[in-house]
ZADO-1210 file (C-alpha; in nm, 4 decimals, padded with zeros to 6 digits):
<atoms>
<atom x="00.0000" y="00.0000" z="00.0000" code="UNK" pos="1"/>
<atom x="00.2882" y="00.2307" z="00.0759" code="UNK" pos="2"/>
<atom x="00.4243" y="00.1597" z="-00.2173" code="UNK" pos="3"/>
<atom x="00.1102" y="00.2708" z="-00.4177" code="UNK" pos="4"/>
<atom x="00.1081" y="00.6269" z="-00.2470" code="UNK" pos="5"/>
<atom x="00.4938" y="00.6644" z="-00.3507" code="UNK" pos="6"/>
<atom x="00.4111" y="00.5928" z="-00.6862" code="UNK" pos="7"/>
<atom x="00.0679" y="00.8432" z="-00.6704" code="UNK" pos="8"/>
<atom x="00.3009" y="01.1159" z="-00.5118" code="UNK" pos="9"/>
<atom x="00.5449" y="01.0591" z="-00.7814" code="UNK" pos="10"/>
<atom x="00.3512" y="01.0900" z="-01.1239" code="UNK" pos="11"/>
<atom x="00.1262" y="01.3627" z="-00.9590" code="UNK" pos="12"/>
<atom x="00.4468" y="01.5649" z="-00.8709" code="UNK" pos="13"/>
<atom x="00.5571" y="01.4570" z="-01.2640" code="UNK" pos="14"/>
<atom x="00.1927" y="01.5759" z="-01.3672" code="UNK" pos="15"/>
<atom x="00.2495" y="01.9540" z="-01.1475" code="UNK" pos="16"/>
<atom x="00.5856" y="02.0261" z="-01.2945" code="UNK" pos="17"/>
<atom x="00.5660" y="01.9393" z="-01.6616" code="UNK" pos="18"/>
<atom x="00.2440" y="02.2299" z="-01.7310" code="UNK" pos="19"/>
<atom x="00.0470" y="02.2188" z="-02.0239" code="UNK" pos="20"/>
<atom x="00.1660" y="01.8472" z="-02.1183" code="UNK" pos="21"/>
<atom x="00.0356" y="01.7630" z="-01.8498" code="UNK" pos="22"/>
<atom x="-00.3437" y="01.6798" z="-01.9484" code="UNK" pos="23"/>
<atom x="-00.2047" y="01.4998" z="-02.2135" code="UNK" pos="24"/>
<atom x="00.0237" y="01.2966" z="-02.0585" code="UNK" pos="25"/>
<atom x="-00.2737" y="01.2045" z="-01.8549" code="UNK" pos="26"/>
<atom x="-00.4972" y="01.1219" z="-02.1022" code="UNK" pos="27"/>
<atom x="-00.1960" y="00.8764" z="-02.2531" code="UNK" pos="28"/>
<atom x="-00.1730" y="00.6984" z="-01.9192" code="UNK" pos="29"/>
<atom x="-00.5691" y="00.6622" z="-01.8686" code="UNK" pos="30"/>
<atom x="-00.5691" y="00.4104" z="-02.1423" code="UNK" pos="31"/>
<atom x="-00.2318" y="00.2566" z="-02.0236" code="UNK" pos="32"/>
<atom x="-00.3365" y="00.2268" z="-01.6340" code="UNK" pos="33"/>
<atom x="-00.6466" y="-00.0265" z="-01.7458" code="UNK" pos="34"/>
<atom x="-00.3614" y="-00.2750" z="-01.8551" code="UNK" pos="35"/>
<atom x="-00.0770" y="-00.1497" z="-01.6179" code="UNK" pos="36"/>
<atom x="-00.3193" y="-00.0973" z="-01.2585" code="UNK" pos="37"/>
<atom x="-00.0263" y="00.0448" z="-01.0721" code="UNK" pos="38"/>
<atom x="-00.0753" y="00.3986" z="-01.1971" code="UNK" pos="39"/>
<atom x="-00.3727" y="00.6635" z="-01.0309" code="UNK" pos="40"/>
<atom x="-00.6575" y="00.6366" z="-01.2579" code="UNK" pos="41"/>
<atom x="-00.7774" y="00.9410" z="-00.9914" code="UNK" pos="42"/>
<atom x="-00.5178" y="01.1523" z="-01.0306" code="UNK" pos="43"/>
<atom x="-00.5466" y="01.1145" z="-01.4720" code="UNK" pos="44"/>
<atom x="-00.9537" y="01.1807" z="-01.4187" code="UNK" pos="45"/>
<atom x="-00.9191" y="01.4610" z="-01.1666" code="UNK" pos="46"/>
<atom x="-00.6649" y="01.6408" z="-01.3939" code="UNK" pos="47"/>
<atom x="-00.8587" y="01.5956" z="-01.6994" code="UNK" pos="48"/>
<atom x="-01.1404" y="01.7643" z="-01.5182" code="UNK" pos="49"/>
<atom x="-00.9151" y="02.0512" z="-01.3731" code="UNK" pos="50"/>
<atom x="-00.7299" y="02.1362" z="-01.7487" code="UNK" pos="51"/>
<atom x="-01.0275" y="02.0590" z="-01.9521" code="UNK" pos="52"/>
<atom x="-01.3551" y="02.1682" z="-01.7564" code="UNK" pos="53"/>
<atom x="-01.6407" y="01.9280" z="-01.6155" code="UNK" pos="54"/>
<atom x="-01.8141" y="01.8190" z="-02.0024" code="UNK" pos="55"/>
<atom x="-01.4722" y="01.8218" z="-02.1983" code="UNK" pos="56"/>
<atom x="-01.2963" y="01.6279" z="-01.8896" code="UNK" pos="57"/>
<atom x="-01.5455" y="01.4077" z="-01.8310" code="UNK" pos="58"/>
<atom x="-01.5670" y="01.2767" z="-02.2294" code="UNK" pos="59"/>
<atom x="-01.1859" y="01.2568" z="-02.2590" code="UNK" pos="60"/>
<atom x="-01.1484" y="01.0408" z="-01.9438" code="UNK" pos="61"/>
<atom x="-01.4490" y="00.8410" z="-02.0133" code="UNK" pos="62"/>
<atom x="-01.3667" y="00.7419" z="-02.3882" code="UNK" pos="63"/>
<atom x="-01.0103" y="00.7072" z="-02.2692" code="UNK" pos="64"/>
<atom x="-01.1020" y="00.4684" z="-02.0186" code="UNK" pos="65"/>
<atom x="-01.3020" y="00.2453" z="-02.2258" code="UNK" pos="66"/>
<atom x="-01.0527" y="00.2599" z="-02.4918" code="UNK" pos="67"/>
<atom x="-00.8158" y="00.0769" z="-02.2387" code="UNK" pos="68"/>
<atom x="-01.0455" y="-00.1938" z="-02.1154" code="UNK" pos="69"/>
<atom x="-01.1010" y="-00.2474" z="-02.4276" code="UNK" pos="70"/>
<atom x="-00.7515" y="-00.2873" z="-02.5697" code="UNK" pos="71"/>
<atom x="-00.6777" y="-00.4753" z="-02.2569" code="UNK" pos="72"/>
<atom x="-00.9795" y="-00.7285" z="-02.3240" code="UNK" pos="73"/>
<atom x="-00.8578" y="-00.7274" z="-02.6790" code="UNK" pos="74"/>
<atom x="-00.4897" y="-00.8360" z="-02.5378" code="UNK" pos="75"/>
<atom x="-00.6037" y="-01.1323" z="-02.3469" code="UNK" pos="76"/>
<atom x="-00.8427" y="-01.2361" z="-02.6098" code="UNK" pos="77"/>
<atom x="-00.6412" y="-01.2460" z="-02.8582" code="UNK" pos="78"/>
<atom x="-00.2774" y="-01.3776" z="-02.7339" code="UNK" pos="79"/>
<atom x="-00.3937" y="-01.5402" z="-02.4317" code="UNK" pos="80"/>
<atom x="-00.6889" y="-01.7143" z="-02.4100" code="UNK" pos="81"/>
<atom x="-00.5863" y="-01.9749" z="-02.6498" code="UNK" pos="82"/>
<atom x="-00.2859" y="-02.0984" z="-02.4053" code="UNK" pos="83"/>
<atom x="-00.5276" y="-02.0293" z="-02.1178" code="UNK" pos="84"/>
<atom x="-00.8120" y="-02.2406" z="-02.2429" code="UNK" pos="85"/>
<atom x="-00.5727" y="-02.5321" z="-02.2997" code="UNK" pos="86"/>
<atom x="-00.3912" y="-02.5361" z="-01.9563" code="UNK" pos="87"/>
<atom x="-00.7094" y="-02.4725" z="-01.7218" code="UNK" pos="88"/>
<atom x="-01.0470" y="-02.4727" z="-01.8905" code="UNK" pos="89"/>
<atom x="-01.0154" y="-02.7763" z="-02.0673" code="UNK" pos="90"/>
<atom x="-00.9845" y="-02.9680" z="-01.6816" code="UNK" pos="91"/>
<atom x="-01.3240" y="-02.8784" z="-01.6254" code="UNK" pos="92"/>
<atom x="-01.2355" y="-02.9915" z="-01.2453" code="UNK" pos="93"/>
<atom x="-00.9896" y="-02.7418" z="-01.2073" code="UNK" pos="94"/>
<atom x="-01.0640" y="-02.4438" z="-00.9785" code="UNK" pos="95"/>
<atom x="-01.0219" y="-02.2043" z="-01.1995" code="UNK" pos="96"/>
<atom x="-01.2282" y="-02.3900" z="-01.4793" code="UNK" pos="97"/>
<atom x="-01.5125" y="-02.3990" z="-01.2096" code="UNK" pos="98"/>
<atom x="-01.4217" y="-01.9561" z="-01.1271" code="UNK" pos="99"/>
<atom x="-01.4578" y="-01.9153" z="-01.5197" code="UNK" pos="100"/>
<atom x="-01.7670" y="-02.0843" z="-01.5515" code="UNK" pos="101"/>
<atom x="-01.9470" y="-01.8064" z="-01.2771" code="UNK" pos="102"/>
<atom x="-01.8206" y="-01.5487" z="-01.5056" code="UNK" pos="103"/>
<atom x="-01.9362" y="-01.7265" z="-01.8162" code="UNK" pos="104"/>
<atom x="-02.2729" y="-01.7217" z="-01.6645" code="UNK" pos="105"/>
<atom x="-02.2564" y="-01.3227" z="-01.5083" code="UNK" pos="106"/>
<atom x="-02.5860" y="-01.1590" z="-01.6281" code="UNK" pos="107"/>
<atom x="-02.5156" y="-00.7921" z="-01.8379" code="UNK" pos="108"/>
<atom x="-02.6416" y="-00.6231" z="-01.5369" code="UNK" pos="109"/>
<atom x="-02.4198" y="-00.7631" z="-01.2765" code="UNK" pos="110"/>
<atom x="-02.1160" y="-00.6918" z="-01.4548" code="UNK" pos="111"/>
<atom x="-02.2382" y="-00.3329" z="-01.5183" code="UNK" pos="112"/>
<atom x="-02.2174" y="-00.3025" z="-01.1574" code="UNK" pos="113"/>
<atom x="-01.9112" y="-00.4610" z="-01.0566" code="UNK" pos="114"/>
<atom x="-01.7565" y="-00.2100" z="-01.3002" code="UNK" pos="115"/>
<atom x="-01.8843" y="00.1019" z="-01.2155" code="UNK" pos="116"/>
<atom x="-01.8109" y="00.0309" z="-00.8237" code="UNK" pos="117"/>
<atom x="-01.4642" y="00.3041" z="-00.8641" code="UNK" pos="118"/>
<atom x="-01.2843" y="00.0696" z="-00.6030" code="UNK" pos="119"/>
<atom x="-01.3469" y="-00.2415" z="-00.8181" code="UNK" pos="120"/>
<atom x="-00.9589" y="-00.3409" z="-00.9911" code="UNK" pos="121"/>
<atom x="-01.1046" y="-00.3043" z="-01.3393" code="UNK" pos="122"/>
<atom x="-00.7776" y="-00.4669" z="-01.4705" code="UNK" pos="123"/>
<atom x="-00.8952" y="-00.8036" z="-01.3511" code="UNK" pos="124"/>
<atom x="-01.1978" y="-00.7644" z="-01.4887" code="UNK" pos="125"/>
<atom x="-01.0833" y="-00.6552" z="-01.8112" code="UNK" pos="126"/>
<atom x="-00.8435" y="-00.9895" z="-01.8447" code="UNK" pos="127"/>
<atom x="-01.0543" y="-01.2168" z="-01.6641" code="UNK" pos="128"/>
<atom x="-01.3524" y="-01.1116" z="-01.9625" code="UNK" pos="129"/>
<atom x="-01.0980" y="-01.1464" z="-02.2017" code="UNK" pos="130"/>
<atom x="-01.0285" y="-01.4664" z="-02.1491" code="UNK" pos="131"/>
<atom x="-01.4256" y="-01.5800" z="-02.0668" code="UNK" pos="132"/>
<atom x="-01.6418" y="-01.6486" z="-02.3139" code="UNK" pos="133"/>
<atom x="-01.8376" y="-01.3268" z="-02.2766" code="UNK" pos="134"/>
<atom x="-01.8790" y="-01.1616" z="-02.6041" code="UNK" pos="135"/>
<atom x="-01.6979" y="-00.8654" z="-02.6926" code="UNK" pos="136"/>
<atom x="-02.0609" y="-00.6917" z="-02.7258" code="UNK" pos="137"/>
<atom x="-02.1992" y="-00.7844" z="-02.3955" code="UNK" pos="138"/>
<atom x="-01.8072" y="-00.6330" z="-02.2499" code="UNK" pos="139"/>
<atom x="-01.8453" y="-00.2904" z="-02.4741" code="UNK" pos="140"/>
<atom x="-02.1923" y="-00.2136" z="-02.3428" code="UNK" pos="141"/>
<atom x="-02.1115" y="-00.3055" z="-02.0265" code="UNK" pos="142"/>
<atom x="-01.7903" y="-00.0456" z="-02.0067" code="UNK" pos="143"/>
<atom x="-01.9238" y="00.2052" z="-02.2100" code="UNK" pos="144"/>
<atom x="-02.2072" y="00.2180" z="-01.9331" code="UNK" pos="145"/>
<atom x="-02.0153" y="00.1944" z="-01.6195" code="UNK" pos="146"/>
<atom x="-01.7127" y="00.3855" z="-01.6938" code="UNK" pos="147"/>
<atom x="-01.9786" y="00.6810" z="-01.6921" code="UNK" pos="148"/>
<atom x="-02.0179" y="00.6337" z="-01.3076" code="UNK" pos="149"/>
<atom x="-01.7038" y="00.5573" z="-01.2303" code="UNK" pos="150"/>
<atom x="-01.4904" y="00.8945" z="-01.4078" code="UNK" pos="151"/>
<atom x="-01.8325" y="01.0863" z="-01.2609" code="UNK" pos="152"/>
<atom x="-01.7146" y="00.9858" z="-00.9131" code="UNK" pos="153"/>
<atom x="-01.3029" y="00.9895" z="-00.9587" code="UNK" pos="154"/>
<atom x="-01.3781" y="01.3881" z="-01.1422" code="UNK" pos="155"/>
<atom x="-01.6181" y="01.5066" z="-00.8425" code="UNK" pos="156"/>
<atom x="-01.5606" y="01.2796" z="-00.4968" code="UNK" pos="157"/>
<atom x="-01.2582" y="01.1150" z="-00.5854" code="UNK" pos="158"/>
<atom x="-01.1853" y="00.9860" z="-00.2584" code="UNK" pos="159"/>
<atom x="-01.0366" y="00.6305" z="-00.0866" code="UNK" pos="160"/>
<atom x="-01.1972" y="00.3547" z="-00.0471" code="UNK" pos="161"/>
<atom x="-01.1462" y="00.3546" z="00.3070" code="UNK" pos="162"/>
<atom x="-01.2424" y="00.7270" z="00.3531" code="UNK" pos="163"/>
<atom x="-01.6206" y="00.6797" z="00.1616" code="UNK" pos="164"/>
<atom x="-01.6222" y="00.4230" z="00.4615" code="UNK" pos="165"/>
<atom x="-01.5856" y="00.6919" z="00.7028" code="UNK" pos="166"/>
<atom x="-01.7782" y="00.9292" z="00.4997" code="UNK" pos="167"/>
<atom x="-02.1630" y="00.7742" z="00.4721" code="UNK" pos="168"/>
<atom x="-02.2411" y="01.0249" z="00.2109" code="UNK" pos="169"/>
<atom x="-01.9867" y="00.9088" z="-00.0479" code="UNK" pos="170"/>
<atom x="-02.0815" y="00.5689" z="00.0612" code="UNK" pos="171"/>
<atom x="-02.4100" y="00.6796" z="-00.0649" code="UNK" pos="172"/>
<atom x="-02.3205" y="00.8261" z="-00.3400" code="UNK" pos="173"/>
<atom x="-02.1538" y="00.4966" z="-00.4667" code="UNK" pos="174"/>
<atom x="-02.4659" y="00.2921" z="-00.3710" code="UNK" pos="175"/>
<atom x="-02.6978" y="00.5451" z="-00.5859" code="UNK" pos="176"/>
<atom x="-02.4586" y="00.5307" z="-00.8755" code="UNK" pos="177"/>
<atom x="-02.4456" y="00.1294" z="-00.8738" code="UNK" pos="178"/>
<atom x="-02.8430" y="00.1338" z="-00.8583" code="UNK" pos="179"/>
<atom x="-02.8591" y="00.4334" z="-01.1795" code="UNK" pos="180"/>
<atom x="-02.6277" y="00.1806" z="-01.3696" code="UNK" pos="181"/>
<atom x="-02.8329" y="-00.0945" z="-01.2923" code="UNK" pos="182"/>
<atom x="-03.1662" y="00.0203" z="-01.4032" code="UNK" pos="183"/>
<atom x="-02.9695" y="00.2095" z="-01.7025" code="UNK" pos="184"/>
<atom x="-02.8086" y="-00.1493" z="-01.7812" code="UNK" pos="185"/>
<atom x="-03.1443" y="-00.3077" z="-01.7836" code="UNK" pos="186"/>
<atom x="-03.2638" y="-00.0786" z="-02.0236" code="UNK" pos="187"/>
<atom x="-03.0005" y="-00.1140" z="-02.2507" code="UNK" pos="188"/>
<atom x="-03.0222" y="-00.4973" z="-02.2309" code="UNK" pos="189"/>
<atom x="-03.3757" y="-00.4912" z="-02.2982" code="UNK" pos="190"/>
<atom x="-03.3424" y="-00.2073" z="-02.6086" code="UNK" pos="191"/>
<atom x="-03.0513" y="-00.4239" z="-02.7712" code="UNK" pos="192"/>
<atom x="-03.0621" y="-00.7735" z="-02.6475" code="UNK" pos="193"/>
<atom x="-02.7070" y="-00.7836" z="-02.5432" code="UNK" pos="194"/>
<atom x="-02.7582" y="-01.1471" z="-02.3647" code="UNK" pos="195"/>
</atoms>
């Protein structure tokens, strides 16, 4: 955990020095942090909001984000999943053959809400879709809707995890996000047929 905030204090100190680069550098390492997690998706969104204003801000880090859990998904489709299917899915009694099957079987509206939760490692669940058999469709609409609530609460609350905890009104805030993506997610499911 320490090690996280040294890394946070670093790239937001990088982020304060190098000026007007600096939204852009951001923007750059929105899309890289969904495949590297290491790096402060808060600190990227938060800037973007600062340089760029709440609506230009907002649509940069939100297309920027999905952009990454996309290419990430993309990654581990692609160059993985073939390797991965062979060594663990195909011993259906493995453990991990038994974990994939619970994400094979995650409804559209349920993984709408595991992503937009903003303390939820999207990384995982970027490589752990990738490598389900969850359609690429089903992932798009599901990030496309999410991300919205999740850059919404890095660019305006943009606090810990521990402190919405201590905060019940952040807490809240998450809780009434989840439930807007939900019904939002149902909507969409229902308009499109994405299952």
């Amino acid at each position: 955990m320490e090690i996280l905030r040294e890394i946070d204090i670093i790239i937001t100190s990088m982020l304060d020095n190098i000026g007007f680069l600096a939204p852009l550098l951001a923007s750059i390492l929105i899309v890289v942090e969904s495949i590297i997690p290491i790096l402060p998706l808060s600190v990227f969104i938060t800037l973007n909001f600062y340089y760029f204003g709440v609506i230009i801000g907002f649509l940069i880090s939100w297309i920027l984000t999905c952009i990454g859990c996309y290419v990430s998904f993309i990654l581990f489709r692609n160059n993985v999943k073939f390797w991965f299917d062979n060594k663990f899915i195909k011993k259906k009694e493995s453990k991990i053959a038994k974990w994939m099957g619970i994400v094979n079987r995650l409804k559209f509206e349920q993984l709408v809400i595991i992503l937009s939760i903003p303390f939820t490692p999207a990384f995982i669940v970027n490589i752990v879709s990738g490598l389900s058999e969850m359609s690429k469709r089903k992932f798009i609409f599901a990030i496309v809707i999410s991300k919205i609530f999740l850059v919404l609460f890095w660019g305006f609350v943009g606090t810990t995890f521990i402190d919405s905890f201590q905060n019940p009104i952040n807490f809240l805030k998450i809780i009434l996000a989840c439930l807007v993506a939900f019904i939002i997610s149902k909507i969409v499911n229902k308009k499109f047929n994405i299952e």
